[in-house]
N, C-alpha and C positions, 0 to 999 in steps of 0.2 A: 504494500500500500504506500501509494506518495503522501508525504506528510510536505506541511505546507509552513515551516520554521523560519521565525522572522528573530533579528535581533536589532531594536531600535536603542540608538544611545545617544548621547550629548558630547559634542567635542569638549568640554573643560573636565569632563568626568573622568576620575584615572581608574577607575575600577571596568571600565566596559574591553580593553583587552584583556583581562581576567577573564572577563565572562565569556569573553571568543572564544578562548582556548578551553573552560571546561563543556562550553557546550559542544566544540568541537571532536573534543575526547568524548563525548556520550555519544555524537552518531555514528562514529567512528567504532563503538562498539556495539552502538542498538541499531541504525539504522546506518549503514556504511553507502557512502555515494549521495545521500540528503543535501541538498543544496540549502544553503543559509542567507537567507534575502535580508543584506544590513540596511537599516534606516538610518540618515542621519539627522535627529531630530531638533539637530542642534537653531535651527531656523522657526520661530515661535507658529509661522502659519504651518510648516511640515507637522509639527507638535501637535497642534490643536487637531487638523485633519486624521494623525495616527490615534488620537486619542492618549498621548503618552504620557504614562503617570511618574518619568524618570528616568534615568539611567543607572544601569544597564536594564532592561526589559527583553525578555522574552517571553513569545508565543508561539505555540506549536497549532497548528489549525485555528490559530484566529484567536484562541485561551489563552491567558498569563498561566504562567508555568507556577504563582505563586498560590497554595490549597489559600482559598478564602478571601482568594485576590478581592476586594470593592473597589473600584472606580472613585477614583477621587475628585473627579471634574473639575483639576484646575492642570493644564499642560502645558505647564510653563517649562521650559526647558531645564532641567537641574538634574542633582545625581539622585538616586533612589535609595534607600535603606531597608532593609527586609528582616524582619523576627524572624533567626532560624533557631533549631536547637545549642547552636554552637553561641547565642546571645545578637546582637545588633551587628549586620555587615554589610555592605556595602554593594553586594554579589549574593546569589540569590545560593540556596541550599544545593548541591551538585544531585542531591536524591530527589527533589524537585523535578529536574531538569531530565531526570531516567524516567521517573512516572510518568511523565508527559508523552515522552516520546514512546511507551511501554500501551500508554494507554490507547 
């Protein structure tokens, strides 16, 4: 099955090459050959129109990759922070990013 994996980020953001590279080690195991369509949402009207609630952001089929994701309805361009079990980081949970692509 083609999965449809987006990765949008903000250029002042330093955590969104993190997030390339583990998202890229999970297709690379789950789904090998998956193309990964980067946003740059560093541009306020790009922002608004992806609906982007941060950087780094990923979606696999249209979903945020984060359980319980809410929509923040403000997308302004900035970096993102995400409650994993490891405490507040900056890059989203790497078990996130396998259920996603799993599911």
């Amino acid at each position: 099955m083609s999965r449809q994996v987006q990765l949008l980020w903000f250029s002042d953001c330093p955590n969104h090459p993190v997030a390339r590279r583990m998202l890229t080690d999970a297709i690379d195991r789950l789904a090998p050959g998956t193309a990964i369509e980067e946003v740059d949402a560093s541009d306020p009207a790009v922002a608004a129109a992806h609906r982007f609630p941060g950087s780094p952001t990923i979606r696999i089929d249209g979903i945020d990759i984060e359980p319980g994701y809410a929509d923040p309805g403000d997308y302004t361009p900035r970096c993102r922070l995400y409650w994993t079990a490891a405490g507040l980081r900056g890059v989203p949970d790497p078990a996130w990013i396998a259920a996603a692509l799993r599911a």
